[in-house]
HTML snippet that shows the backbone in 3Dmol.js (N, CA, C, O; Angstrom):
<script src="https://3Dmol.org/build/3Dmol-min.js"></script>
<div id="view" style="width:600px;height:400px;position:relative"></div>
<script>
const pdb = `
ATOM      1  N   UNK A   1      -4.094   2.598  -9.780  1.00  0.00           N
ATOM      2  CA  UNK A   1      -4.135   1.409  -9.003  1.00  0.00           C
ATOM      3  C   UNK A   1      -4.059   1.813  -7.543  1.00  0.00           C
ATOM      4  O   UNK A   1      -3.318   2.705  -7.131  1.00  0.00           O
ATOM      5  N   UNK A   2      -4.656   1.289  -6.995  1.00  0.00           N
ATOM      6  CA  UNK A   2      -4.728   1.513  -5.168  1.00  0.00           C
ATOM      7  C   UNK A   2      -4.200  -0.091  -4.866  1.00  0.00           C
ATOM      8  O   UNK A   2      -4.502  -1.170  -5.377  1.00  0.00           O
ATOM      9  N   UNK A   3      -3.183   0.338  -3.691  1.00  0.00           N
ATOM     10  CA  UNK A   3      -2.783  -1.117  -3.417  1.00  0.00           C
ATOM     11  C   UNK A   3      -3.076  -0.394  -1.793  1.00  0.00           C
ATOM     12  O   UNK A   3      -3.056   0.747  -1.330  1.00  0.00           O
ATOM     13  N   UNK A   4      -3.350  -1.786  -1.267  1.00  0.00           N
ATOM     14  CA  UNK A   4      -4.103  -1.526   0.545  1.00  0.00           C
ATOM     15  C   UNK A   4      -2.529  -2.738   0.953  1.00  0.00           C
ATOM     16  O   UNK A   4      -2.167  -3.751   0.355  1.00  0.00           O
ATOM     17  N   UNK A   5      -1.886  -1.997   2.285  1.00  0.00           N
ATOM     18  CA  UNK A   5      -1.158  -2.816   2.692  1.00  0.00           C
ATOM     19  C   UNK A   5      -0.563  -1.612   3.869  1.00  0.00           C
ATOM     20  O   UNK A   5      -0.747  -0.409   3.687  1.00  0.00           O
ATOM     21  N   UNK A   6       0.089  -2.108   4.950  1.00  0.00           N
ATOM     22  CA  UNK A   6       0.639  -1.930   5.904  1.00  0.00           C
ATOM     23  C   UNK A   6       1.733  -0.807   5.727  1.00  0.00           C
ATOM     24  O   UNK A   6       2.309  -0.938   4.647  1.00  0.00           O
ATOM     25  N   UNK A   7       2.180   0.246   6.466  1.00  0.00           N
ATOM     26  CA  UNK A   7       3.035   1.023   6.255  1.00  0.00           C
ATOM     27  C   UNK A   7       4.535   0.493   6.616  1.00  0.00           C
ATOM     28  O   UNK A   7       5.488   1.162   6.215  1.00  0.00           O
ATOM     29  N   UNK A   8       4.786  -0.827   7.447  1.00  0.00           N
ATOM     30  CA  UNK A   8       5.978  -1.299   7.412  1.00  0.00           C
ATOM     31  C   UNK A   8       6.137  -1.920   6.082  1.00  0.00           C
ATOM     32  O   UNK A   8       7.230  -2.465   5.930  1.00  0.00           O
ATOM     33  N   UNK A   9       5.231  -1.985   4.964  1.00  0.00           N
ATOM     34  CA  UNK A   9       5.712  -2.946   3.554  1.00  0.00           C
ATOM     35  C   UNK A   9       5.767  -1.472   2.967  1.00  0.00           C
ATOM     36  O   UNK A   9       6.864  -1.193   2.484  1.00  0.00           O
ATOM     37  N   UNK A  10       5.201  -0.883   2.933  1.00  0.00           N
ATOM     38  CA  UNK A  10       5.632   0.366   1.805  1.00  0.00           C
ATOM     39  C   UNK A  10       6.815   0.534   0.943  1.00  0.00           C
ATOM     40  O   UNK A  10       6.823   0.865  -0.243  1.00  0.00           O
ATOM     41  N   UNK A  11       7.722   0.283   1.637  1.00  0.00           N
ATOM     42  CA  UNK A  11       8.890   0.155   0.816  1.00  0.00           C
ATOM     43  C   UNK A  11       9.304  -0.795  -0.227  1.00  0.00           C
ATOM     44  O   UNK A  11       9.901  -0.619  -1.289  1.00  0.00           O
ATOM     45  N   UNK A  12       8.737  -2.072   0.467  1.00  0.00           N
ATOM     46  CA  UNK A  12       8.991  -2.949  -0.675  1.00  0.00           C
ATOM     47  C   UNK A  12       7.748  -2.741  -1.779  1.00  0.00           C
ATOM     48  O   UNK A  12       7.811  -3.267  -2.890  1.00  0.00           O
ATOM     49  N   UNK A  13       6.668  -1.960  -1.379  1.00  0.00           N
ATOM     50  CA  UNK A  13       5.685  -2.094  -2.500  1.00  0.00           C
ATOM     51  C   UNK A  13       6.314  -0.993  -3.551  1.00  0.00           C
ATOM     52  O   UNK A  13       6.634  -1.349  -4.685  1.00  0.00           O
ATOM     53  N   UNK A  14       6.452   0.189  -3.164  1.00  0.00           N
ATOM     54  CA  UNK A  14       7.401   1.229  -3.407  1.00  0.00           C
ATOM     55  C   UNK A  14       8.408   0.732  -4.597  1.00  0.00           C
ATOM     56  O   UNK A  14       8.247   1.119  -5.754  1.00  0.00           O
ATOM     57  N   UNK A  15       9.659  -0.327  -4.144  1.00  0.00           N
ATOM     58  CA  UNK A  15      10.662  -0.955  -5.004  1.00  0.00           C
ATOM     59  C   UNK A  15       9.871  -1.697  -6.019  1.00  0.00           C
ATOM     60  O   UNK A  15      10.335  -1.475  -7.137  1.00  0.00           O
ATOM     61  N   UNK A  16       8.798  -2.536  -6.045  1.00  0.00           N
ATOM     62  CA  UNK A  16       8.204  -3.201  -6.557  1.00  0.00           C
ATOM     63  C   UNK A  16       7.426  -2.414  -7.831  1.00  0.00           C
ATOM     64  O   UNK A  16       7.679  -2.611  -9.020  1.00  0.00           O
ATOM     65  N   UNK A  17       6.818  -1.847  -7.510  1.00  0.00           N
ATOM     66  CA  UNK A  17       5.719  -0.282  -8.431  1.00  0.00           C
ATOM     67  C   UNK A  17       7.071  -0.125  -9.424  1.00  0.00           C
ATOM     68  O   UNK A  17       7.156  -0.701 -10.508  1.00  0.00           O
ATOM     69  N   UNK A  18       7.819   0.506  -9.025  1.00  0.00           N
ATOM     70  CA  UNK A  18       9.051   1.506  -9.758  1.00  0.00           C
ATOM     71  C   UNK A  18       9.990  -0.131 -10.739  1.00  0.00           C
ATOM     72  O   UNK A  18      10.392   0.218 -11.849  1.00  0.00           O
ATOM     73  N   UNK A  19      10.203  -1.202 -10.503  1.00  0.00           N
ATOM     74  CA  UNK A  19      10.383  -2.132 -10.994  1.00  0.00           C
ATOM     75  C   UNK A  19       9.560  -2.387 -12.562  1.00  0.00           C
ATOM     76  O   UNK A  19       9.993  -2.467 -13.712  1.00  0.00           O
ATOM     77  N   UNK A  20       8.160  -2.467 -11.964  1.00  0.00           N
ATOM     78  CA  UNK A  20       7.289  -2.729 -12.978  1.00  0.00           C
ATOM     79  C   UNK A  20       6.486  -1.454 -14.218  1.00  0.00           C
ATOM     80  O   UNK A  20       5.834  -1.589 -15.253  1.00  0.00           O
ATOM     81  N   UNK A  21       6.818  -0.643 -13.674  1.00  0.00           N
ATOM     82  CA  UNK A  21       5.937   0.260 -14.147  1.00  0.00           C
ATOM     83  C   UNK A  21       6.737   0.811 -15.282  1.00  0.00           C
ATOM     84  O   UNK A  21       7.963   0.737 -15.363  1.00  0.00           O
ATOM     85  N   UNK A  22       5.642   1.576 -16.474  1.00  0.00           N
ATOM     86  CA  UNK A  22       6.414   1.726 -17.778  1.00  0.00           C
ATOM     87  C   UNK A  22       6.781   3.182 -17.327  1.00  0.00           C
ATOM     88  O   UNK A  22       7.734   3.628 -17.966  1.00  0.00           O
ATOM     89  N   UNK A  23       6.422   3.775 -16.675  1.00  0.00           N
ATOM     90  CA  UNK A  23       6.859   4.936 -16.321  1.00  0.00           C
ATOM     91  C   UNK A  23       7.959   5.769 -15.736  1.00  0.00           C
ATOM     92  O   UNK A  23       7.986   5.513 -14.532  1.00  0.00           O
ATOM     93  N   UNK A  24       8.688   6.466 -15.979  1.00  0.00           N
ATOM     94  CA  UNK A  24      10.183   6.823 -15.682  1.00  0.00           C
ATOM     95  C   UNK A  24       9.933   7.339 -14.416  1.00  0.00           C
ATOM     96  O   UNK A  24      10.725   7.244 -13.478  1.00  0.00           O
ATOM     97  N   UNK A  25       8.932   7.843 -14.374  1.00  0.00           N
ATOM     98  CA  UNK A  25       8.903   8.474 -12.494  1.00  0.00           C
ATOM     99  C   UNK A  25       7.217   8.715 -12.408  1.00  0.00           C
ATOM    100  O   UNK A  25       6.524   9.724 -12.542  1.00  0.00           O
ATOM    101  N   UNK A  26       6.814   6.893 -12.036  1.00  0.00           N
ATOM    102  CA  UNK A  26       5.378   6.724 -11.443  1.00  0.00           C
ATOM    103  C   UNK A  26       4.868   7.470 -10.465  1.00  0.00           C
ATOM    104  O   UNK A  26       5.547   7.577  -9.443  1.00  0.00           O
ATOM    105  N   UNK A  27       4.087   7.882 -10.511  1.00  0.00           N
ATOM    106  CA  UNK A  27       3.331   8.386  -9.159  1.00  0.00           C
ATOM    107  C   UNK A  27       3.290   7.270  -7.887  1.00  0.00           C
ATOM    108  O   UNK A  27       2.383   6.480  -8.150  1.00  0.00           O
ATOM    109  N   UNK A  28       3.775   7.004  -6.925  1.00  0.00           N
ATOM    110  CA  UNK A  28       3.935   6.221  -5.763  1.00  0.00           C
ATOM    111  C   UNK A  28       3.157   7.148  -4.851  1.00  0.00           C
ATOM    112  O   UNK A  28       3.621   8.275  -4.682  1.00  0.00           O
ATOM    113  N   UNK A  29       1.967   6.793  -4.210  1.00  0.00           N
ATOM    114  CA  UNK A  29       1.748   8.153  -2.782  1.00  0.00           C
ATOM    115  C   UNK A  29       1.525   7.033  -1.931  1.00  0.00           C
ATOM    116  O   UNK A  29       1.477   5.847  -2.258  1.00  0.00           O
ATOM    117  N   UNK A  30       1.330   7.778  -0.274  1.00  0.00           N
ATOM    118  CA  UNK A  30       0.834   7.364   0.196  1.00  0.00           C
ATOM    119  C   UNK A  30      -0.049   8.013   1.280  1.00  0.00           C
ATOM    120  O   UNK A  30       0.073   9.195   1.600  1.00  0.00           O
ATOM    121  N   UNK A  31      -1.260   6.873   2.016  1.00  0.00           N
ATOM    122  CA  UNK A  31      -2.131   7.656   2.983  1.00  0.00           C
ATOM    123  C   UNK A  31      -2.323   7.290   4.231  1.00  0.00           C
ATOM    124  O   UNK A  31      -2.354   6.152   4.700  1.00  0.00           O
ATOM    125  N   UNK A  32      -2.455   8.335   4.759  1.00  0.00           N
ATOM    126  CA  UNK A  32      -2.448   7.751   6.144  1.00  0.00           C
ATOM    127  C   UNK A  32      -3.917   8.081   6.607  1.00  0.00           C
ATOM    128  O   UNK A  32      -4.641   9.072   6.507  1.00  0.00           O
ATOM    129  N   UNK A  33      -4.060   6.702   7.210  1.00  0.00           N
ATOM    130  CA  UNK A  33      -5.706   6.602   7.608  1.00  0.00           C
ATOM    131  C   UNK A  33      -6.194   6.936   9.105  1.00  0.00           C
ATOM    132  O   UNK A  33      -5.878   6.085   9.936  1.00  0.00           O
ATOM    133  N   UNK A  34      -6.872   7.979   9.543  1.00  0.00           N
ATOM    134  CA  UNK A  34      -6.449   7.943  11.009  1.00  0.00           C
ATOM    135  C   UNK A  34      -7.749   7.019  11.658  1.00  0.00           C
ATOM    136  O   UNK A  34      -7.742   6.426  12.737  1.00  0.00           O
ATOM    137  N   UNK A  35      -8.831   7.087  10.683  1.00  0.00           N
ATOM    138  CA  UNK A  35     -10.099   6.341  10.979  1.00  0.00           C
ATOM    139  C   UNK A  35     -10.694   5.865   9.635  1.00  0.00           C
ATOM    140  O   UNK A  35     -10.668   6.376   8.515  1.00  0.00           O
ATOM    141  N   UNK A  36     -11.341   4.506  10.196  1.00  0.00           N
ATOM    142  CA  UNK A  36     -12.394   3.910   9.238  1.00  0.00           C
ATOM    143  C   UNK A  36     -13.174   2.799   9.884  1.00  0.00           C
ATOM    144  O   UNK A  36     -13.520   2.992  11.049  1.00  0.00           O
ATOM    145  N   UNK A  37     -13.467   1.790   9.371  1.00  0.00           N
ATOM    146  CA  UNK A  37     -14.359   0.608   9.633  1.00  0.00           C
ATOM    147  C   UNK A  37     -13.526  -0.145  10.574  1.00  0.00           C
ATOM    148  O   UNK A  37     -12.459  -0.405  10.018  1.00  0.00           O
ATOM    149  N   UNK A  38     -13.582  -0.716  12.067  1.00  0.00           N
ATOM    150  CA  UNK A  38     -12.773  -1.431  12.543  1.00  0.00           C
ATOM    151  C   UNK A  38     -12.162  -2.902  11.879  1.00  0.00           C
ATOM    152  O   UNK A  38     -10.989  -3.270  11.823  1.00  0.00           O
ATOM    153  N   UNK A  39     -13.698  -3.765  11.287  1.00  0.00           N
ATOM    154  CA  UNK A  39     -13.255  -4.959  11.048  1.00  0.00           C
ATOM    155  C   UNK A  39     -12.738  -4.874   9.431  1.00  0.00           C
ATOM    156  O   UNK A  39     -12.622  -5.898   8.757  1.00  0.00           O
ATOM    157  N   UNK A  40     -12.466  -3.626   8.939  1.00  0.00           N
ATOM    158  CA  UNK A  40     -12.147  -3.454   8.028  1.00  0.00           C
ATOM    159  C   UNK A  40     -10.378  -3.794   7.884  1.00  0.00           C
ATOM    160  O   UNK A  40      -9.687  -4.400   7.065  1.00  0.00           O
ATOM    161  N   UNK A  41     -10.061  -2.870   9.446  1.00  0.00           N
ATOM    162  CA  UNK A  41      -8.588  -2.444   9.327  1.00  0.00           C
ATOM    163  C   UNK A  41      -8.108  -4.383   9.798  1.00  0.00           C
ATOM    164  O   UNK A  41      -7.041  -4.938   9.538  1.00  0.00           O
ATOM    165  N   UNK A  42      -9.173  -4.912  10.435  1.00  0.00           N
ATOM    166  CA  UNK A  42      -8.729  -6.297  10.866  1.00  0.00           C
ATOM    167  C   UNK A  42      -8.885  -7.058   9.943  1.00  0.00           C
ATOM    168  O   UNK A  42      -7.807  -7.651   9.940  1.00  0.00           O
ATOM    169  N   UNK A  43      -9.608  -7.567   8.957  1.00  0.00           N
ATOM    170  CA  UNK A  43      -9.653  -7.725   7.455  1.00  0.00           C
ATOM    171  C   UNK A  43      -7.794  -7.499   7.287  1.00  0.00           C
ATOM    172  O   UNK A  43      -7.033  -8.435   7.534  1.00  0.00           O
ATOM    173  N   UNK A  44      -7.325  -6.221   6.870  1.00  0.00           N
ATOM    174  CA  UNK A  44      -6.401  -6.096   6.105  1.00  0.00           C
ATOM    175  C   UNK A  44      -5.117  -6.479   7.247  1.00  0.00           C
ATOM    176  O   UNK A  44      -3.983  -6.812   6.901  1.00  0.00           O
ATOM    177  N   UNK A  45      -5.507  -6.369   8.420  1.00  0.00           N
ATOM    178  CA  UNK A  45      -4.024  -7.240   9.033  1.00  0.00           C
ATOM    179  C   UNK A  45      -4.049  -8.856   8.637  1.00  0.00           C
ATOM    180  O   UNK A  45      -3.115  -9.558   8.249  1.00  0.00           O
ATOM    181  N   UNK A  46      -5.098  -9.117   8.811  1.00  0.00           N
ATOM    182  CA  UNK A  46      -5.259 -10.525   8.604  1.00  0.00           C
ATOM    183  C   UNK A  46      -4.945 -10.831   6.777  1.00  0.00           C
ATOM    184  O   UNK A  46      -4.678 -12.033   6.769  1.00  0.00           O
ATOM    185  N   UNK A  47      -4.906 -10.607   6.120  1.00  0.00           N
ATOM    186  CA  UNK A  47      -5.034 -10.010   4.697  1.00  0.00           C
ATOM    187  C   UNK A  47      -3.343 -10.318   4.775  1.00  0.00           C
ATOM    188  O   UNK A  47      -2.851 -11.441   4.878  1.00  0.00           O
ATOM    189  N   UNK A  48      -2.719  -9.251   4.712  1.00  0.00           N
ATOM    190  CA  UNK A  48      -2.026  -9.387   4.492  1.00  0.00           C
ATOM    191  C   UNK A  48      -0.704 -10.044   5.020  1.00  0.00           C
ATOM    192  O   UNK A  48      -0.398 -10.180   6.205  1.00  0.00           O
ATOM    193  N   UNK A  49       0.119 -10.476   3.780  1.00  0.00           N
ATOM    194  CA  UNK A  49       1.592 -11.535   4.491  1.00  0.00           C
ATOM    195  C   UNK A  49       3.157 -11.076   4.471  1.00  0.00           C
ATOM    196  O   UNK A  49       4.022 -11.812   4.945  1.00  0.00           O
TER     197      UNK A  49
END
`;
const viewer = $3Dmol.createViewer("view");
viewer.addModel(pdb, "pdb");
viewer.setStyle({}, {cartoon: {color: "spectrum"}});
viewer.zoomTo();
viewer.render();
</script>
């Protein structure tokens, strides 16, 4: 699963993953994007709450 969201939520997505998942120790990563599509990255501010 790829979840797209902001690096100030990470954590709660983080608590959230490890909550749900059947797995005793899920794989959680994360990436850091230094470039891509502009109205892409504005898309996902707007996107997300």
């Amino acid at each position: 699963m790829i979840i797209k969201t902001k690096m100030e939520l990470f954590d709660n997505v983080l608590e959230r993953v490890k909550e749900l998942h059947s797995y005793e120790i899920p794989e959680i990563i994360s990436f850091k994007i230094d470039k891509g599509y502009t109205k892409f990255f504005k898309w996902v501010d707007e996107s997300i709450i």
